[in-house]
C-alpha positions as CSV (number, residue, x, y, z in Angstrom):
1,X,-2.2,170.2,100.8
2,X,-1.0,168.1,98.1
3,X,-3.5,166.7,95.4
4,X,-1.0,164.5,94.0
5,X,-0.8,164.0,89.9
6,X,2.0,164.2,87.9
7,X,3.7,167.3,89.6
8,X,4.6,165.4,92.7
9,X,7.6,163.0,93.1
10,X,9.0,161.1,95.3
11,X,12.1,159.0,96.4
12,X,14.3,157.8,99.2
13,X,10.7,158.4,101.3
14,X,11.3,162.2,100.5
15,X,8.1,163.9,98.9
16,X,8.2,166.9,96.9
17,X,5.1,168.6,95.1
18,X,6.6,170.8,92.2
19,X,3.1,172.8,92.8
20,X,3.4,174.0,95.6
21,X,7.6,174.9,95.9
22,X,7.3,177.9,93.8
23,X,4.5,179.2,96.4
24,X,5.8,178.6,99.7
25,X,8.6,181.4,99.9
26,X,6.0,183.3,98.9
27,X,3.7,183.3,101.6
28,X,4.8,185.6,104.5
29,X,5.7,188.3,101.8
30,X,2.2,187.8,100.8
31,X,1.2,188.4,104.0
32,X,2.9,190.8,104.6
33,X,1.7,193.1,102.0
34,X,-1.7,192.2,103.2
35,X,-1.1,193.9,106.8
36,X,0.9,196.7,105.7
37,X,-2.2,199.0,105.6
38,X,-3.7,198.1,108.3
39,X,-3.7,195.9,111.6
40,X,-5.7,192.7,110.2
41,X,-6.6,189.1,112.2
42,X,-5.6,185.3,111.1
43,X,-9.3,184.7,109.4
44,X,-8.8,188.1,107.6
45,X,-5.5,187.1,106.3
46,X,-6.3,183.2,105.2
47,X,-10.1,184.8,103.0
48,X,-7.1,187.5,101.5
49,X,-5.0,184.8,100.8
50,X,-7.4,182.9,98.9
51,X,-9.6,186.2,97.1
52,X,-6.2,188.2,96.2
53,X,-3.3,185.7,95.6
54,X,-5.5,182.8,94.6
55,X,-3.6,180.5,97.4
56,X,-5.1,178.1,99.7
57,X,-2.4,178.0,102.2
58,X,-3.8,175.6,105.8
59,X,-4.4,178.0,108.5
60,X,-2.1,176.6,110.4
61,X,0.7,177.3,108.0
62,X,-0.5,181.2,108.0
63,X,-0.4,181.2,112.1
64,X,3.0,179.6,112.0
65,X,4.2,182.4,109.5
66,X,3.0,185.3,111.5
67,X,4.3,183.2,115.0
68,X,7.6,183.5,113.0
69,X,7.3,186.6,111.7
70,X,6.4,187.9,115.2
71,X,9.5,186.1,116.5
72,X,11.9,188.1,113.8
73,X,10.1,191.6,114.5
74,X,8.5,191.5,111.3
75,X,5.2,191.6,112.3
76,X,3.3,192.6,116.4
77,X,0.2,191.5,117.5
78,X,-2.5,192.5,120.1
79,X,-5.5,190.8,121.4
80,X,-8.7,193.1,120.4
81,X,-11.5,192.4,122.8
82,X,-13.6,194.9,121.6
83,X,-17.4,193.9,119.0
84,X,-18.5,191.8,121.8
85,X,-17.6,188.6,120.1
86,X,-14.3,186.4,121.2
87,X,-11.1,187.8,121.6
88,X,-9.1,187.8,118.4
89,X,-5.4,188.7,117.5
90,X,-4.8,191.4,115.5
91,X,-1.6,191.6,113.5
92,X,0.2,195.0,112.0
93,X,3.7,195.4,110.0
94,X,6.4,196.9,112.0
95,X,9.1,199.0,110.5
96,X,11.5,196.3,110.5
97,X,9.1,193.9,108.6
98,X,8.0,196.8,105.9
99,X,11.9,197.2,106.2
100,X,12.1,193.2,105.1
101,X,9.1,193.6,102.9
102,X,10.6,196.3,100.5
103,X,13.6,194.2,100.1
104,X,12.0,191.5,99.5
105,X,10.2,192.9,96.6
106,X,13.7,194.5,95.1
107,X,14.7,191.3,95.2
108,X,12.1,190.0,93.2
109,X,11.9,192.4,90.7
110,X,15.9,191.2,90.6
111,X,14.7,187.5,89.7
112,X,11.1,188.6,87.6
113,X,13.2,188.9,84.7
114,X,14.6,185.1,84.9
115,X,11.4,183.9,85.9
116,X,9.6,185.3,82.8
117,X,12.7,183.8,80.6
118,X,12.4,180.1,82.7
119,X,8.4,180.4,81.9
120,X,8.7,181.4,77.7
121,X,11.2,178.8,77.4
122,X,9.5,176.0,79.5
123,X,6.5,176.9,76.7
124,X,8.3,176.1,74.4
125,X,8.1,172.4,72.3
């Protein structure tokens, strides 16, 4: 996941990429707006990931989301057998999760504002 280079640090054997913090909270809101619509499977969500949001997550970061989100009632699955192929699991929001997602994204527009401030003056020289 981490490319190294001058955004990552570390010390006391503790390893932080300053690329990829920003990003990780992000994620399961992310996907979450990417299954509100419809139901949608794993593969669907890590090619959306990368084609709408631009972000490579590891597939198995996106299966641990949804296992998590799954576990908190944000998201249900089902097995779809049907197309003849393997059996693949399908995920859809629930009302909770589109509950969690809506906050989510209040809260956001709460903290766009200081983002867009941290950004113009971090441009600054």
């Amino acid at each position: 996941m981490c490319g190294g280079g001058n955004s990552c640090h570390s010390r006391g054997g503790e390893h932080v990429c300053l690329k990829e913090v920003p990003i990780k909270g992000l994620l399961n809101l992310a996907i979450l707006t990417l299954i509100k619509d419809k139901s949608v499977y794993g593969a669907e969500i890590y090619r959306a990931l990368k084609e709408k949001f631009k972000v490579e997550a590891p597939k198995p970061i996106i299966y641990a989301l949804l296992r998590r989100m799954e576990y908190f009632g944000f998201v249900a699955s089902t097995w779809d057998v049907d197309g003849g192929g393997p059996a693949r699991r399908m995920y859809k929001i629930t009302e909770e999760g589109l509950e969690y997602l809506s906050e989510a994204m209040r809260g956001l527009r709460d903290v766009k504002n200081v983002i867009d401030v941290l950004l113009s003056e971090g441009d600054k020289e």
